[in-house]
C-alpha positions as CSV (number, residue, x, y, z in Angstrom):
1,X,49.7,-5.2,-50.0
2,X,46.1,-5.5,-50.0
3,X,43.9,-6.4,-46.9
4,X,40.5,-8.4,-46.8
5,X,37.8,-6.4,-44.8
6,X,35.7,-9.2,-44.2
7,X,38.0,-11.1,-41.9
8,X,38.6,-7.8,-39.7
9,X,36.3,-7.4,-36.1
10,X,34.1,-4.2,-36.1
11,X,36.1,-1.3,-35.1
12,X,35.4,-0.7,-31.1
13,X,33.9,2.8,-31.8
14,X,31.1,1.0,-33.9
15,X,30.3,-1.5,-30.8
16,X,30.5,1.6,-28.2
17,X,28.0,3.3,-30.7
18,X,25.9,0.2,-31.0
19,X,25.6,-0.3,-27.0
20,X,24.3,3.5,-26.1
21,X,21.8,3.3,-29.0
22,X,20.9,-0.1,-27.7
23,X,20.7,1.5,-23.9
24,X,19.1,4.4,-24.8
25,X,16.1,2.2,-26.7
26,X,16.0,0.1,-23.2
27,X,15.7,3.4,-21.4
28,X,12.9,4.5,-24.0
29,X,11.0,1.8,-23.5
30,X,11.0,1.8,-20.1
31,X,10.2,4.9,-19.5
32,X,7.0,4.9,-21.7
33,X,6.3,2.0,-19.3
34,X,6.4,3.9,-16.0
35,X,4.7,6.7,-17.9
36,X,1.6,4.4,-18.9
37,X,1.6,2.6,-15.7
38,X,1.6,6.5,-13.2
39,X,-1.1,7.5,-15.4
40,X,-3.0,4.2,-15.2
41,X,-3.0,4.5,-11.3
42,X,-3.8,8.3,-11.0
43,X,-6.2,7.1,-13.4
44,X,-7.0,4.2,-11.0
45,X,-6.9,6.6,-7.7
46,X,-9.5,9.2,-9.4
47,X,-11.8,6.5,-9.8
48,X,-11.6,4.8,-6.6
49,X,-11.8,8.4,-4.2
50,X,-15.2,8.9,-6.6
51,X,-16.4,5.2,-5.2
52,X,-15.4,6.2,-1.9
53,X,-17.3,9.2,-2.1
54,X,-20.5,7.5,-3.2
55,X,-20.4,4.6,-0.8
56,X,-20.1,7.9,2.1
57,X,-23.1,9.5,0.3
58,X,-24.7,6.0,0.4
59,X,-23.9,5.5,3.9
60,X,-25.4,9.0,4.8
61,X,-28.6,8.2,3.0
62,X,-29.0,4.8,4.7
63,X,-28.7,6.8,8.1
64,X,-31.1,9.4,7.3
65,X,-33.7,6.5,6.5
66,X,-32.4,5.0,9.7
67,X,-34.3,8.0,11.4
68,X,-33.2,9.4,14.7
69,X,-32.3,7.5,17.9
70,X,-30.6,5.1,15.6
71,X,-28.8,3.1,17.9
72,X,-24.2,3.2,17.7
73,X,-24.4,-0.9,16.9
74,X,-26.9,0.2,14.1
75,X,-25.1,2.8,12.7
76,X,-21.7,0.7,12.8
77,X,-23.8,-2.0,11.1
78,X,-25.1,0.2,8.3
79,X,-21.7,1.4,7.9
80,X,-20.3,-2.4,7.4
81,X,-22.9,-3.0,5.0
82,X,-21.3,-0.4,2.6
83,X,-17.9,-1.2,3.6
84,X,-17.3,1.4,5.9
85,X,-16.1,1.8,9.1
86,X,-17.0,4.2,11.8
87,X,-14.5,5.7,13.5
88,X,-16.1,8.4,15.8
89,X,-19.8,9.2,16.6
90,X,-20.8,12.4,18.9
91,X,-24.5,13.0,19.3
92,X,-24.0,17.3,20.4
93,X,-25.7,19.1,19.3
94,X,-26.8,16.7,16.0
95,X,-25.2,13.5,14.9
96,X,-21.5,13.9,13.3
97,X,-19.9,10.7,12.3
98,X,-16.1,10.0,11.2
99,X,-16.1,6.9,8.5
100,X,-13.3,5.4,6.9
101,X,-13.5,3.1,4.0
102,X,-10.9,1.9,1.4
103,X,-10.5,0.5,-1.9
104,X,-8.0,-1.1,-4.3
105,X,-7.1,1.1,-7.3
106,X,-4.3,0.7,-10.6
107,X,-2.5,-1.9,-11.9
108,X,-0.4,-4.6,-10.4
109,X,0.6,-3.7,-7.6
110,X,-2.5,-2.8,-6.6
111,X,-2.5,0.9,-4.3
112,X,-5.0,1.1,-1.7
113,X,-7.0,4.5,-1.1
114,X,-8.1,5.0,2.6
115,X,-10.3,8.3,2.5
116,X,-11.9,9.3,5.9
117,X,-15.5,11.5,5.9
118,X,-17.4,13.2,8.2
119,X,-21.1,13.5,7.6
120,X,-23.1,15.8,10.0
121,X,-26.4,15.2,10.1
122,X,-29.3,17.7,10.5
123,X,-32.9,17.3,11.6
124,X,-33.2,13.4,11.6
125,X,-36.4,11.8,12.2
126,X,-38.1,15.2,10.7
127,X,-39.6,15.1,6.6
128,X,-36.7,17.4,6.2
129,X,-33.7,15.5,7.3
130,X,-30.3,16.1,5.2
131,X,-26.6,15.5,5.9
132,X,-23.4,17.2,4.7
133,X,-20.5,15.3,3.7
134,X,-17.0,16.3,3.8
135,X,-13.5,14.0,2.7
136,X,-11.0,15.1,5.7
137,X,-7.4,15.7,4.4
138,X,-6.2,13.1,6.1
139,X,-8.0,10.0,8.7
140,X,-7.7,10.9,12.2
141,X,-6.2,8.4,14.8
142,X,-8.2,5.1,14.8
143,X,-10.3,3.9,17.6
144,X,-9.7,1.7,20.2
145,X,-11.8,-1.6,20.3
């Protein structure tokens, strides 16, 4: 008695092996997606934390040239005009200001990077004037309008 192959289904155990080689290709593939996309968006955060830097650095320059006795309206303008907002000012014993800012970073979905500074300022007005900048670890509490 002789039987015809061709007409027989493939054996279960060939189907079963078939599925976890297709799943495990579906899993490849996706993971090599969330790997290029996490690198794309710390790729995408690096960049936008050096932008927020230089817009502070900006900002500080832009008060310097401001000169002393610049006024808290001024200094919340020149902050806006660099996309910036101020969140404290204290004038004791030289000018210290708190600035947020944030920018869009990575692929779709875009993150958003919020980075605080504070920038004390020393000897405004005078040929010497300078600032320090330093990114705080995390923003303090937001003002109160």
């Amino acid at each position: 008695m002789r039987q015809e192959r061709d007409d027989r289904p493939w054996a279960p155990s060939v189907l079963a092996a078939l599925l976890v080689l297709a799943v495990l290709a579906g899993w490849w593939c996706v993971a090599g997606k969330m790997r290029q996309f996490r690198e794309a968006s710390d790729r995408g955060e690096a960049t936008a934390a050096a932008e927020l830097d230089r817009r502070a650095g900006d900002y500080a320059e832009a008060v310097i040239a401001a000169g002393a006795g610049t006024s808290d309206d001024r200094l919340r303008t020149l902050a806006a005009e660099q996309g910036m907002d101020v969140w404290e000012i204290r004038r004791e014993p030289e000018l210290s200001l708190v600035v947020q800012s944030t920018e869009a970073y990575g692929p779709w979905p875009d993150g958003l990077l919020q980075l605080c500074h504070r920038l004390d300022f020393r000897a405004l007005g005078a040929p010497d004037a300078g600032s320090d900048l330093v990114r705080l670890p995390s923003c303090p509490t937001p003002p109160t309008p």
